[in-house]
Backbone atoms as SQL, in Angstrom:
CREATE TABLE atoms (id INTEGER PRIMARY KEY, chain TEXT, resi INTEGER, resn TEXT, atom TEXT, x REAL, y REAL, z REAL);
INSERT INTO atoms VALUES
  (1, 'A', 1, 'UNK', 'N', 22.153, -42.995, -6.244),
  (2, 'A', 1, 'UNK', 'CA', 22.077, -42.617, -7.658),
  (3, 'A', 1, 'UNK', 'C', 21.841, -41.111, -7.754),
  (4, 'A', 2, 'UNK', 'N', 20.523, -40.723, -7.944),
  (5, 'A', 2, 'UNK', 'CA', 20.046, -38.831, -7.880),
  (6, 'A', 2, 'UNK', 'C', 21.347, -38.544, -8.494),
  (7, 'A', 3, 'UNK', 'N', 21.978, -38.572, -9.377),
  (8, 'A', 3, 'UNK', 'CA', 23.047, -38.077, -9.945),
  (9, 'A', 3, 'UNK', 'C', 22.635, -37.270, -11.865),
  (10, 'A', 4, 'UNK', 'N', 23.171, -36.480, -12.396),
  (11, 'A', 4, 'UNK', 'CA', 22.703, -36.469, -13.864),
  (12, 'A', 4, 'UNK', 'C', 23.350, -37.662, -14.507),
  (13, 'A', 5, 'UNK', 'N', 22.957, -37.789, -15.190),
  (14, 'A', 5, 'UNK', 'CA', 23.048, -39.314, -16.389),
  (15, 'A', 5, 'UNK', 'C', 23.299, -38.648, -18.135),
  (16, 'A', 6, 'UNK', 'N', 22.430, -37.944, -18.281),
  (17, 'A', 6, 'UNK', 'CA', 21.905, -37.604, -19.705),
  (18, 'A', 6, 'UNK', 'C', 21.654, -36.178, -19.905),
  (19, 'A', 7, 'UNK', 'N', 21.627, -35.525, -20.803),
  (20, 'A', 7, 'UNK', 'CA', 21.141, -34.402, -21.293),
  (21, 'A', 7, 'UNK', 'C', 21.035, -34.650, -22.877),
  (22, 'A', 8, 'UNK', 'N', 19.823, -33.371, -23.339),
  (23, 'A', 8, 'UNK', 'CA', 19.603, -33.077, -24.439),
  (24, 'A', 8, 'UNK', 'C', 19.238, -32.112, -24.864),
  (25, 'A', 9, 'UNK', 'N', 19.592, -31.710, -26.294),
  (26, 'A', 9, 'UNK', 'CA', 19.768, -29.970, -26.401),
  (27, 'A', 9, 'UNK', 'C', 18.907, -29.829, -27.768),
  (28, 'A', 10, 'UNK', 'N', 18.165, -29.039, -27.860),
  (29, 'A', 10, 'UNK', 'CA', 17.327, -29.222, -28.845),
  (30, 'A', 10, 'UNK', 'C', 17.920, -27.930, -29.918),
  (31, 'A', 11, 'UNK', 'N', 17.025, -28.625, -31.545),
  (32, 'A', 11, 'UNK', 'CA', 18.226, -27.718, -32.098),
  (33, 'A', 11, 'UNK', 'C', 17.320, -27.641, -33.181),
  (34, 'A', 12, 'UNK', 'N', 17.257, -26.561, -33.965),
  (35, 'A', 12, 'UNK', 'CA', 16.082, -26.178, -35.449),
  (36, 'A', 12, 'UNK', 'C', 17.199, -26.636, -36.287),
  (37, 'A', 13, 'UNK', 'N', 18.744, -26.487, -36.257),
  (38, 'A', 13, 'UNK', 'CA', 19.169, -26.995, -37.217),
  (39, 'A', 13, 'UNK', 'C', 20.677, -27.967, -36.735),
  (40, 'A', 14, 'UNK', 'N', 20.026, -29.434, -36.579),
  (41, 'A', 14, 'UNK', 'CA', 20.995, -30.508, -36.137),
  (42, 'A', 14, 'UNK', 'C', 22.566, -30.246, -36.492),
  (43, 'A', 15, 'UNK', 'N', 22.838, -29.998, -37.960),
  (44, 'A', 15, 'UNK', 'CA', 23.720, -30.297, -38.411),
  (45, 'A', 15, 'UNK', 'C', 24.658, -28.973, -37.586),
  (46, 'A', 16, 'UNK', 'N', 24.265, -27.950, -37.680),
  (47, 'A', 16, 'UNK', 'CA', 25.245, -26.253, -37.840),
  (48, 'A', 16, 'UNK', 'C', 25.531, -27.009, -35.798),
  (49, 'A', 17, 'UNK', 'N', 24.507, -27.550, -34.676),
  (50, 'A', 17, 'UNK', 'CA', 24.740, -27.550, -33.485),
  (51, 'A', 17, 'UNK', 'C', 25.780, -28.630, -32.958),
  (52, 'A', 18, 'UNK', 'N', 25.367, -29.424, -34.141),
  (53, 'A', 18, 'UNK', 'CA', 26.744, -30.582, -33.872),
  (54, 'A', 18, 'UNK', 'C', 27.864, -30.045, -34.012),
  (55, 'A', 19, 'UNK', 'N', 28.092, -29.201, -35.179),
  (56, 'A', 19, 'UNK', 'CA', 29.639, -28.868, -35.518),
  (57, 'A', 19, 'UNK', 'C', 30.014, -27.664, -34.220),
  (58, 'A', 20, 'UNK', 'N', 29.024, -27.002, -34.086),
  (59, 'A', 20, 'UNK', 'CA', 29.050, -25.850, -32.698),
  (60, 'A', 20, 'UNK', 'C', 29.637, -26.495, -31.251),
  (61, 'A', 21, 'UNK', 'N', 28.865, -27.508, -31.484),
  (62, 'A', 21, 'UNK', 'CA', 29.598, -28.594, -29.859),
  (63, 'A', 21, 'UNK', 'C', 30.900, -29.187, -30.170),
  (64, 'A', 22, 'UNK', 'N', 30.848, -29.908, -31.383),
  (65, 'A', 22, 'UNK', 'CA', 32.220, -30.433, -31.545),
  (66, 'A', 22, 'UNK', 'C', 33.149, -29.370, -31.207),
  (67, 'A', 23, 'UNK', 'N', 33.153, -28.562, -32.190),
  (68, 'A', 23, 'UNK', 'CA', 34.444, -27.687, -32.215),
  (69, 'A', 23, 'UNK', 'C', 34.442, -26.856, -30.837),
  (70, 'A', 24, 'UNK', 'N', 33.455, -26.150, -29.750),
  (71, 'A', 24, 'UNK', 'CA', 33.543, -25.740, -28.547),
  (72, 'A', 24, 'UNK', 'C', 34.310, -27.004, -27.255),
  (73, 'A', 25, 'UNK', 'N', 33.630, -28.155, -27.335),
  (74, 'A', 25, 'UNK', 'CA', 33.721, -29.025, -26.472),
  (75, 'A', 25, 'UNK', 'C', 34.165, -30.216, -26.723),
  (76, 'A', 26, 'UNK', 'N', 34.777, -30.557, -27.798),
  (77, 'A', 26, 'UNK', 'CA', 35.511, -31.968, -28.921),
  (78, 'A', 26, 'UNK', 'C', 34.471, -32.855, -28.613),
  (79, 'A', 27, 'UNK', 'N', 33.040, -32.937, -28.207),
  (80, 'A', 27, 'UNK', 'CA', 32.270, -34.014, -28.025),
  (81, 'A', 27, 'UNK', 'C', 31.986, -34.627, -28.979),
  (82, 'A', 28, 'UNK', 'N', 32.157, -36.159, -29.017),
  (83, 'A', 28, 'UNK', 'CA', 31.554, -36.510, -30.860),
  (84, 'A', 28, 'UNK', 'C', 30.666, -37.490, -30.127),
  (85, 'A', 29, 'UNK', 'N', 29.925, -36.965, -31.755),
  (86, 'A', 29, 'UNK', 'CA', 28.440, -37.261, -31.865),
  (87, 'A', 29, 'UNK', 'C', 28.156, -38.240, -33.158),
  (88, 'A', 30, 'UNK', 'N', 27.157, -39.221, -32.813),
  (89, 'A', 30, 'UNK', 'CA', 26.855, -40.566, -33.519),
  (90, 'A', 30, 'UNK', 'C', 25.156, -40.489, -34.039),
  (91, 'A', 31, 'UNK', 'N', 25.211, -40.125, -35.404),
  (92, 'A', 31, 'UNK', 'CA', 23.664, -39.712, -35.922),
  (93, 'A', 31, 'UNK', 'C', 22.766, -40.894, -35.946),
  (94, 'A', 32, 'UNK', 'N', 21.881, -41.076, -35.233),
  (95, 'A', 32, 'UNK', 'CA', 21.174, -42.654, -34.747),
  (96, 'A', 32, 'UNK', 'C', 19.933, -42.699, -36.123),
  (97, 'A', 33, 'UNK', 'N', 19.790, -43.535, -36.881),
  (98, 'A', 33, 'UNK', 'CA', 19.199, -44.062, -37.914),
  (99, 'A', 33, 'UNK', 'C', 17.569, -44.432, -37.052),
  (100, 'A', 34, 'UNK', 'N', 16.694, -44.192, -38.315),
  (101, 'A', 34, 'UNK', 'CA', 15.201, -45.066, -38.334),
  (102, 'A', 34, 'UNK', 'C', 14.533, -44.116, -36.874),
  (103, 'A', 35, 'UNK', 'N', 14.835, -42.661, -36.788),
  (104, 'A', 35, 'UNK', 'CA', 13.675, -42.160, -35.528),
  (105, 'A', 35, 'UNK', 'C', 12.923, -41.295, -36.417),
  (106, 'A', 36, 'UNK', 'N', 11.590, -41.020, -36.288),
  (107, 'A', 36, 'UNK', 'CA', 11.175, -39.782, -36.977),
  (108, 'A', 36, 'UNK', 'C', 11.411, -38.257, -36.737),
  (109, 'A', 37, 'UNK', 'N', 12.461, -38.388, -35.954),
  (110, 'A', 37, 'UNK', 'CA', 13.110, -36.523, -36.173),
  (111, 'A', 37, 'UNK', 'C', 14.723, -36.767, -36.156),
  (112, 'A', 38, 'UNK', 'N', 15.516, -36.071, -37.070),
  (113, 'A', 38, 'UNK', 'CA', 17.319, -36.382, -36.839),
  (114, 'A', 38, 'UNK', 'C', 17.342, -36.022, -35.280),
  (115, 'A', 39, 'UNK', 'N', 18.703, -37.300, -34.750),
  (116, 'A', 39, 'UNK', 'CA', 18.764, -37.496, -33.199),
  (117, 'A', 39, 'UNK', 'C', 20.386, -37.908, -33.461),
  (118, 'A', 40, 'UNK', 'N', 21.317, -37.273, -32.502),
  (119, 'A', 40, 'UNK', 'CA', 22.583, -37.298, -32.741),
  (120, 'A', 40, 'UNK', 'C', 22.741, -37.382, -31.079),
  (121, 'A', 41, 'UNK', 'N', 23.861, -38.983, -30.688),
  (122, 'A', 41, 'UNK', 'CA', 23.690, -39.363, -29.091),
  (123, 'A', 41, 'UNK', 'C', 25.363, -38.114, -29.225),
  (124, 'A', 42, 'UNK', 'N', 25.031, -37.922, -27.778),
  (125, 'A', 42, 'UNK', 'CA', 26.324, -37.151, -27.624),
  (126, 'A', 42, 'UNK', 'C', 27.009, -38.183, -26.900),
  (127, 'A', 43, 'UNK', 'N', 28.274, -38.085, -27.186),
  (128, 'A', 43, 'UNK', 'CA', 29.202, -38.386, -25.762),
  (129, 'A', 43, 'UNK', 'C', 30.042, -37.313, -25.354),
  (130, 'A', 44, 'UNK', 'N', 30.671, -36.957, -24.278),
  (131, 'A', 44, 'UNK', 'CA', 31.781, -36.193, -23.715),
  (132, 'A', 44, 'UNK', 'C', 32.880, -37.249, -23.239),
  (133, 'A', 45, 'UNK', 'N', 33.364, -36.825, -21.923),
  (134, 'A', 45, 'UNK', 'CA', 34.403, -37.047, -21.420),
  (135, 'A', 45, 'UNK', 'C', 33.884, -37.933, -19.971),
  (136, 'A', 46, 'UNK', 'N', 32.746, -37.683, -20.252),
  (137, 'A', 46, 'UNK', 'CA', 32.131, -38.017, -18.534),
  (138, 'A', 46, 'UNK', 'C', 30.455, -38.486, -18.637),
  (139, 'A', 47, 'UNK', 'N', 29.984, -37.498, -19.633),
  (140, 'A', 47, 'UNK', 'CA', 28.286, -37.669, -19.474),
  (141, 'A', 47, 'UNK', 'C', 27.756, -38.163, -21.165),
  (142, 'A', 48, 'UNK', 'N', 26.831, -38.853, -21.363),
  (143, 'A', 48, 'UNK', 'CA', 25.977, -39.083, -22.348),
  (144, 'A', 48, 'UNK', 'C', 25.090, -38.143, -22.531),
  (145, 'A', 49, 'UNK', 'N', 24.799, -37.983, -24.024),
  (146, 'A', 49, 'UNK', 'CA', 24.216, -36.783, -24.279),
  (147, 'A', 49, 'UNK', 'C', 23.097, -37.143, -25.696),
  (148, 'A', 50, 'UNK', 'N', 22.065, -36.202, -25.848),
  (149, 'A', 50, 'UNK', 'CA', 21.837, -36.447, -27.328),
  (150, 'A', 50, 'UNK', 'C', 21.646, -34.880, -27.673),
  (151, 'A', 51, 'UNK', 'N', 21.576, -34.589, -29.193),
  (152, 'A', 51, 'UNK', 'CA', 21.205, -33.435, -29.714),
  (153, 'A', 51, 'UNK', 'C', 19.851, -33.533, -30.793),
  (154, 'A', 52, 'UNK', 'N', 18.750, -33.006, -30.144),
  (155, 'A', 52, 'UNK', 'CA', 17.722, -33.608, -31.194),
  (156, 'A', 52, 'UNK', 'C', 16.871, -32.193, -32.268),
  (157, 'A', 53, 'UNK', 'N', 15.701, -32.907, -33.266),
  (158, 'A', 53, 'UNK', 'CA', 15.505, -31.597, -33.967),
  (159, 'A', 53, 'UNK', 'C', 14.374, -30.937, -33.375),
  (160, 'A', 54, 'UNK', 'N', 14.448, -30.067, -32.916),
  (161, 'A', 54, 'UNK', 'CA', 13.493, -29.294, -32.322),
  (162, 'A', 54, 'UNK', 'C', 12.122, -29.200, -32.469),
  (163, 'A', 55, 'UNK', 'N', 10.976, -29.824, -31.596),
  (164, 'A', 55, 'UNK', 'CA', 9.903, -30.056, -31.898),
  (165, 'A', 55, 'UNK', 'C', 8.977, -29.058, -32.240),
  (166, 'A', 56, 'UNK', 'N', 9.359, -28.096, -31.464),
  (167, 'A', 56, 'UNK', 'CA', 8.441, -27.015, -31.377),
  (168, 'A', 56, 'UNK', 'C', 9.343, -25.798, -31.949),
  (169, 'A', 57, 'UNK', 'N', 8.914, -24.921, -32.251),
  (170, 'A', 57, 'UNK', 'CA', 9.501, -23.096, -32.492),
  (171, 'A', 57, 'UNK', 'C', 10.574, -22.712, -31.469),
  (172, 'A', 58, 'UNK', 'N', 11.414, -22.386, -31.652),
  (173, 'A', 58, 'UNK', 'CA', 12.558, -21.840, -30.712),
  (174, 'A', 58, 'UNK', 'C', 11.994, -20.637, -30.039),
  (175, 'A', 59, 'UNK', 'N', 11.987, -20.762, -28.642),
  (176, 'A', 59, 'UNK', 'CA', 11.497, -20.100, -27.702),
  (177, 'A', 59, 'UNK', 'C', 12.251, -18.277, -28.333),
  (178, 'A', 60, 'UNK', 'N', 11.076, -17.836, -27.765),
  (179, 'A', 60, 'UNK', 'CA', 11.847, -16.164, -27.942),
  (180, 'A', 60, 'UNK', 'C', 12.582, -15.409, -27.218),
  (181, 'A', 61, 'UNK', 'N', 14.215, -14.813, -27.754),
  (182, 'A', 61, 'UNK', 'CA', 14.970, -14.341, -26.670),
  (183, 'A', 61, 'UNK', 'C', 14.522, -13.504, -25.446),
  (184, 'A', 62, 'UNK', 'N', 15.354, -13.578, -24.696),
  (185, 'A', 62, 'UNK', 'CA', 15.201, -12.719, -22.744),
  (186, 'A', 62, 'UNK', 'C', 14.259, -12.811, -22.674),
  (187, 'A', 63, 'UNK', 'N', 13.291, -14.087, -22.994),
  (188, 'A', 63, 'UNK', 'CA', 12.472, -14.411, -21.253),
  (189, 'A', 63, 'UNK', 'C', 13.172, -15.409, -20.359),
  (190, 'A', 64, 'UNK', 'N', 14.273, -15.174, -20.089),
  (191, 'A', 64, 'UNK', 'CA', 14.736, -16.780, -19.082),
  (192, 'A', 64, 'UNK', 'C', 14.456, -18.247, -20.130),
  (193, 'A', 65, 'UNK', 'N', 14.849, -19.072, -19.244),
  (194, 'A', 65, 'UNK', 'CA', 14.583, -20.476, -19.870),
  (195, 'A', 65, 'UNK', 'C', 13.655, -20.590, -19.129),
  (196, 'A', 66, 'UNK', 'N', 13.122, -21.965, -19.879),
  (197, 'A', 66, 'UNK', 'CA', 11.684, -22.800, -19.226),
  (198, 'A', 66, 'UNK', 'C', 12.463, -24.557, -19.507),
  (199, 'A', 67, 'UNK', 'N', 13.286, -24.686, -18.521),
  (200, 'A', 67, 'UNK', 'CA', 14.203, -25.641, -18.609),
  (201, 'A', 67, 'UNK', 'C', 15.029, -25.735, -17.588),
  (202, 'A', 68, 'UNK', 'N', 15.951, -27.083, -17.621),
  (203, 'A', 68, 'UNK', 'CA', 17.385, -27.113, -16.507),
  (204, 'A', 68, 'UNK', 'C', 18.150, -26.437, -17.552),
  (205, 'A', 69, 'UNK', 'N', 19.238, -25.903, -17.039),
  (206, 'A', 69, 'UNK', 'CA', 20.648, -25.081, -17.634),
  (207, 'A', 69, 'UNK', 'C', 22.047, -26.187, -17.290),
  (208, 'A', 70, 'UNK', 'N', 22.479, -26.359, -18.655),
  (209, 'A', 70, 'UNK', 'CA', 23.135, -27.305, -17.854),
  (210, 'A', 70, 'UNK', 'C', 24.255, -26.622, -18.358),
  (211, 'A', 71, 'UNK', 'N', 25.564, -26.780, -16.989),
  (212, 'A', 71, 'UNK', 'CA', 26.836, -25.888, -16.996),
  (213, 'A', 71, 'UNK', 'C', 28.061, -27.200, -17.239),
  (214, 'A', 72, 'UNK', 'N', 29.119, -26.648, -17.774),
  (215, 'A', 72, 'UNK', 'CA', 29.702, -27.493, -18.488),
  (216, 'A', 72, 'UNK', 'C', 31.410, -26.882, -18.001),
  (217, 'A', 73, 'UNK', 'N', 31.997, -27.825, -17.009),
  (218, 'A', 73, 'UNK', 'CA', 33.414, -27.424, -16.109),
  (219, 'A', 73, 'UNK', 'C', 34.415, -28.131, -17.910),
  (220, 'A', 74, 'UNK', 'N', 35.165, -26.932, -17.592),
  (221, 'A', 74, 'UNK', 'CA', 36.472, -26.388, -18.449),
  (222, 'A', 74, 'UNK', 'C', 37.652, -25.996, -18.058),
  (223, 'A', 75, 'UNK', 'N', 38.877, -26.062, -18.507),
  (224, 'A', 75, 'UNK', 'CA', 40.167, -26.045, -18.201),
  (225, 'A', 75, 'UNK', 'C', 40.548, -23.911, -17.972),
  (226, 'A', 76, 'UNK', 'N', 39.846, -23.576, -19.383),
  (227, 'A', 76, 'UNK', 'CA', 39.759, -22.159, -19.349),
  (228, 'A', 76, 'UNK', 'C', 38.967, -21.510, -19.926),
  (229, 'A', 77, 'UNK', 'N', 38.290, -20.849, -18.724),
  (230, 'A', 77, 'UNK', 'CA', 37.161, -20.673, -19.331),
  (231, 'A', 77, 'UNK', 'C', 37.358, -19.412, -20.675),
  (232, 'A', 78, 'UNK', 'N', 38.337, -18.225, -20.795),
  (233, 'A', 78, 'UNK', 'CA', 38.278, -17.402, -21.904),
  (234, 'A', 78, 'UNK', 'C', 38.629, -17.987, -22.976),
  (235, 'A', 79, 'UNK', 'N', 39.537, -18.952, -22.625),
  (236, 'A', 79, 'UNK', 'CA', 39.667, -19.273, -24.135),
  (237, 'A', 79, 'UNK', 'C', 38.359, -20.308, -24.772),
  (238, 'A', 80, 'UNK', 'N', 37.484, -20.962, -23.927),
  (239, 'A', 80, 'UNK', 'CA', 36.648, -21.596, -24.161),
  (240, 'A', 80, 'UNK', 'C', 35.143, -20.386, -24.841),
  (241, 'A', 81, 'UNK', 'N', 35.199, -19.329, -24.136),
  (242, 'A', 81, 'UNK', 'CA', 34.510, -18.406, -24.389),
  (243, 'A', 81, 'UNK', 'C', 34.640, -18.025, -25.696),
  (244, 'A', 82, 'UNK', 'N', 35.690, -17.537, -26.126),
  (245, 'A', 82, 'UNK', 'CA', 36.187, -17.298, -27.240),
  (246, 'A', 82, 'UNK', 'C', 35.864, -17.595, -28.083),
  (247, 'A', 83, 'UNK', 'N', 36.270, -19.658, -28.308),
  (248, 'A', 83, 'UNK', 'CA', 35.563, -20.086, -29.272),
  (249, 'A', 83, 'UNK', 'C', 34.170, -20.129, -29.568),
  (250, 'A', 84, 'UNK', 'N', 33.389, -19.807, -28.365),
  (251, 'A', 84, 'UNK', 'CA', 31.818, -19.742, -28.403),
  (252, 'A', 84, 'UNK', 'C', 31.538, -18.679, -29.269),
  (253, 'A', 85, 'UNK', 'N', 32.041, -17.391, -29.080),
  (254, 'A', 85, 'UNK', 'CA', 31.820, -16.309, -29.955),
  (255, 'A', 85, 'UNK', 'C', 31.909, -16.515, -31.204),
  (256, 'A', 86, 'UNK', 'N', 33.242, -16.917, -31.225),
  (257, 'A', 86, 'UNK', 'CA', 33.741, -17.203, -33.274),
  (258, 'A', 86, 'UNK', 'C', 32.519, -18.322, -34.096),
  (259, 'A', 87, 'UNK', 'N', 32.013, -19.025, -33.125),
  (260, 'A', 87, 'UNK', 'CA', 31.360, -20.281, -33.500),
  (261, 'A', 87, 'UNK', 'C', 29.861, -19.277, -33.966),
  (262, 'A', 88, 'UNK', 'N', 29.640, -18.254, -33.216),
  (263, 'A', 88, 'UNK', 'CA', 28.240, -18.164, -33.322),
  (264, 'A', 88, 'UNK', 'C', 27.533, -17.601, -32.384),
  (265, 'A', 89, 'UNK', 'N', 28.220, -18.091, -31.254),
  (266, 'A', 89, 'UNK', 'CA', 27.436, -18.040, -29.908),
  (267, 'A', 89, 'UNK', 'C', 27.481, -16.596, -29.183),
  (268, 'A', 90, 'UNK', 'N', 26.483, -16.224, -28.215),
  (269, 'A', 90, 'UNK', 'CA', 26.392, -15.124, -27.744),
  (270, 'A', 90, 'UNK', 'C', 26.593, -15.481, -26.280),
  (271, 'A', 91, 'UNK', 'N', 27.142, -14.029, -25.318),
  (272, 'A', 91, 'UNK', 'CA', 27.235, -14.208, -24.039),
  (273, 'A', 91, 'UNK', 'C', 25.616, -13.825, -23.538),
  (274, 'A', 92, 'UNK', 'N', 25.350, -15.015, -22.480),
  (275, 'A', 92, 'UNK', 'CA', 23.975, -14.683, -22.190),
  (276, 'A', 92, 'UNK', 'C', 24.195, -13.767, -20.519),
  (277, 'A', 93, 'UNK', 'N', 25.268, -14.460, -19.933),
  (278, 'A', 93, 'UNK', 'CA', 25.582, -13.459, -18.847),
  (279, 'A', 93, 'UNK', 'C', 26.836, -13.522, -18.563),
  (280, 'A', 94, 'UNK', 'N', 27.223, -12.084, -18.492),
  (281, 'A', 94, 'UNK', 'CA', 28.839, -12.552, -18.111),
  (282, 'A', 94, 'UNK', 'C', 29.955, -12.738, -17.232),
  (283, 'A', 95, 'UNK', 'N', 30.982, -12.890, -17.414),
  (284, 'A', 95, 'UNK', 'CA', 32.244, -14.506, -16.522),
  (285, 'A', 95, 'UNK', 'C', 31.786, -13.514, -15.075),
  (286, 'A', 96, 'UNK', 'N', 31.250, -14.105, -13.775),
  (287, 'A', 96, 'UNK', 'CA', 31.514, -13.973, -12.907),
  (288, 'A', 96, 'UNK', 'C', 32.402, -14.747, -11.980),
  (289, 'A', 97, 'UNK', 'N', 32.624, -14.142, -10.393),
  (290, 'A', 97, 'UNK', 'CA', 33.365, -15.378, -9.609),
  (291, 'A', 97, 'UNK', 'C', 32.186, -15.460, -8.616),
  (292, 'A', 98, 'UNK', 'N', 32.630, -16.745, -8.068),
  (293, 'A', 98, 'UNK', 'CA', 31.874, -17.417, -7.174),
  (294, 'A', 98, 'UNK', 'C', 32.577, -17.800, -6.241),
  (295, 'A', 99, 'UNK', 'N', 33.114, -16.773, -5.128),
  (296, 'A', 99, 'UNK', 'CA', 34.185, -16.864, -4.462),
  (297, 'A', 99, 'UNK', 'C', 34.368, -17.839, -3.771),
  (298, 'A', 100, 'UNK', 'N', 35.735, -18.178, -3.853),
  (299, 'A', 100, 'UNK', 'CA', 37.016, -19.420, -3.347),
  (300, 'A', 100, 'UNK', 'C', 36.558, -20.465, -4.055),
  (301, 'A', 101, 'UNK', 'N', 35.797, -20.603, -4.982),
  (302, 'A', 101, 'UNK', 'CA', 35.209, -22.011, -6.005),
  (303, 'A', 101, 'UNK', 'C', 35.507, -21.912, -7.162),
  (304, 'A', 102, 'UNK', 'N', 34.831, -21.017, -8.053),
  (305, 'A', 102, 'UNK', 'CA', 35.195, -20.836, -9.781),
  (306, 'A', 102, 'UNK', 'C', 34.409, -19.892, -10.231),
  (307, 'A', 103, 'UNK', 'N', 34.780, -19.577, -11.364),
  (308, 'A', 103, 'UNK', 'CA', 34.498, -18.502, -12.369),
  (309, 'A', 103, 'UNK', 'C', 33.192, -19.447, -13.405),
  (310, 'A', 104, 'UNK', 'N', 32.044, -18.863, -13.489),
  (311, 'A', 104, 'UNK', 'CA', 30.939, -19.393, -13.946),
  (312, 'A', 104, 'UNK', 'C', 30.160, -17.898, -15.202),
  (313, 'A', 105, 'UNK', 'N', 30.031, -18.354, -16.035),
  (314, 'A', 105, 'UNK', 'CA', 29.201, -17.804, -17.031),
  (315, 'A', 105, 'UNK', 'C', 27.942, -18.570, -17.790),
  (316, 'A', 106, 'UNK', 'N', 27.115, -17.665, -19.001),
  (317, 'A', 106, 'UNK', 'CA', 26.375, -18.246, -19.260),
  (318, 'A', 106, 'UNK', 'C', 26.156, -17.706, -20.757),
  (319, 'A', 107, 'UNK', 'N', 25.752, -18.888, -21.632),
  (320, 'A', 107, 'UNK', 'CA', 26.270, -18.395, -23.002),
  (321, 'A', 107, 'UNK', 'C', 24.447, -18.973, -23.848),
  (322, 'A', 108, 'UNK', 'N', 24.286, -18.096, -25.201),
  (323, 'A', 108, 'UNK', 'CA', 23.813, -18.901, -26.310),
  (324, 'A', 108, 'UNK', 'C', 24.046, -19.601, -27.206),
  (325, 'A', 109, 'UNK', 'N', 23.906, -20.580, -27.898),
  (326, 'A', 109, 'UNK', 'CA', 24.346, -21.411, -29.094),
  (327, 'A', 109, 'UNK', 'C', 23.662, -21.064, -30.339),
  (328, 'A', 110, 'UNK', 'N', 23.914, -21.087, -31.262),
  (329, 'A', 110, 'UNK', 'CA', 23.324, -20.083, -32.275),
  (330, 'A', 110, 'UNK', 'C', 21.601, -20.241, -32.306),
  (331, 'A', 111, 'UNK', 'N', 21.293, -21.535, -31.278),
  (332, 'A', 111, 'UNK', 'CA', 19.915, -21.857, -31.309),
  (333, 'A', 111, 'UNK', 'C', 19.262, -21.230, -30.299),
  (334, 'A', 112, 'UNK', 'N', 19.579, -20.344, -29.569),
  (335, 'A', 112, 'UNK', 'CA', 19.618, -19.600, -28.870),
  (336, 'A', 112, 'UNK', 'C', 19.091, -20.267, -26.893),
  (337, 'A', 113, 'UNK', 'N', 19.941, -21.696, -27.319),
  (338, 'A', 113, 'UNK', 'CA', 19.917, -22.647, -25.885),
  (339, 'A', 113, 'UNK', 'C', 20.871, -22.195, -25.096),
  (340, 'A', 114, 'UNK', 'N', 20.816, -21.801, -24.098),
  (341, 'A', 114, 'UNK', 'CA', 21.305, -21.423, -23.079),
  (342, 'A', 114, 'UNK', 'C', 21.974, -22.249, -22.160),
  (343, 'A', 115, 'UNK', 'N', 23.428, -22.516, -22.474),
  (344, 'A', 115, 'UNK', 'CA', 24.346, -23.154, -21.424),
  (345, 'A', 115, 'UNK', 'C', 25.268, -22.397, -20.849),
  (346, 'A', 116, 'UNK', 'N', 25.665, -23.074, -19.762),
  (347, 'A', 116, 'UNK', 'CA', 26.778, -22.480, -18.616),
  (348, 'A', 116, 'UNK', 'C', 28.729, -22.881, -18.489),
  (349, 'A', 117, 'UNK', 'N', 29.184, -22.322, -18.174),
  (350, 'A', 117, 'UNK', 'CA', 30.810, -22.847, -18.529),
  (351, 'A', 117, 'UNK', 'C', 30.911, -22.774, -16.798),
  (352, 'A', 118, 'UNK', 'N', 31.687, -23.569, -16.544),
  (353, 'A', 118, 'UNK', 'CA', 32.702, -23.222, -14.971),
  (354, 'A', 118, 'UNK', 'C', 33.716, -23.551, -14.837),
  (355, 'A', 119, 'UNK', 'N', 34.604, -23.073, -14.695),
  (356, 'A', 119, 'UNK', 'CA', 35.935, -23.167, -14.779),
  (357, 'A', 119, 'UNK', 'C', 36.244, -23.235, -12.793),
  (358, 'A', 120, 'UNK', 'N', 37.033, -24.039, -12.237),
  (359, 'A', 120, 'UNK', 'CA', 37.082, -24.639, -11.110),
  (360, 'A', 120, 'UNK', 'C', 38.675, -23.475, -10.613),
  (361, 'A', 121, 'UNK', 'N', 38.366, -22.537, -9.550),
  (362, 'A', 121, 'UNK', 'CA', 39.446, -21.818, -9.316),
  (363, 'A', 121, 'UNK', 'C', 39.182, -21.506, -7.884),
  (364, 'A', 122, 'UNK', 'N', 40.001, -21.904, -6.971),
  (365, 'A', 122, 'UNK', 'CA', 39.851, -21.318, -5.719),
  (366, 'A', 122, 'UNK', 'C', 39.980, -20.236, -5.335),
  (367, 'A', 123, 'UNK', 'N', 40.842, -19.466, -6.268),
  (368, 'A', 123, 'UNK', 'CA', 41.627, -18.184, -6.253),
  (369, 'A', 123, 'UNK', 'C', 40.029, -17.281, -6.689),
  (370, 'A', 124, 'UNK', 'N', 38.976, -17.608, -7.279),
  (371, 'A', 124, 'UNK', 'CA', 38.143, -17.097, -7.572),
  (372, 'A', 124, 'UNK', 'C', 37.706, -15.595, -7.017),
  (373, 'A', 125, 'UNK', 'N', 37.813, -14.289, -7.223),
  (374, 'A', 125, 'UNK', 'CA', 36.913, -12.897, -6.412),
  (375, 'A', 125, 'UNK', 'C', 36.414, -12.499, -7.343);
């Protein structure tokens, strides 16, 4: 097993992060009734997910996370980038290679959660 299963992305405002994932990553999301904070299960293509409302104050930018980072493999990564920008999102570090493997970056979501893109390229320098 030791495999990931689940993730969850916490969010001050549910609604603006759902439409941010949909439209970056086409993941749709199913708003689960009767919890005491809005909770939206994700699905993808591969992994289960939820998006929930943020319990606490949104951490304050550039200190690192206090968390896993979870990176998210893509067909391309600029044009995937792209839409991150238009959506909202900021580059948190930018497209490197990871030679003979893939091109890996690291982005914000307007909630200022910190995920990763990798795009799978052998050709990678």
């Amino acid at each position: 097993m030791n495999t990931l299963s689940y993730f969850e992305i916490q969010s001050s405002d549910p609604e603006r992060d759902v439409r941010f994932y949909r439209e970056v990553f086409g993941w749709s999301f199913t708003k689960v009734d009767g919890l005491p904070i809005d909770y939206y299960q994700i699905q993808t293509a591969t992994l289960s997910g939820g998006l929930l409302a943020r319990p606490a104050q949104t951490p304050p930018t550039h200190c690192g996370t206090n968390a896993f980072t979870c990176s998210f493999e893509v067909t391309d990564f600029d044009a995937t980038a792209e839409k991150i920008l238009a959506l909202g999102g900021q580059i948190a570090m930018e497209k490197f290679a990871i030679p003979g493997k893939c091109w890996q970056g690291y982005f914000l979501d307007a909630d200022h959660n910190t995920f990763g893109l990798v795009q799978v390229d052998p050709d990678a320098e």
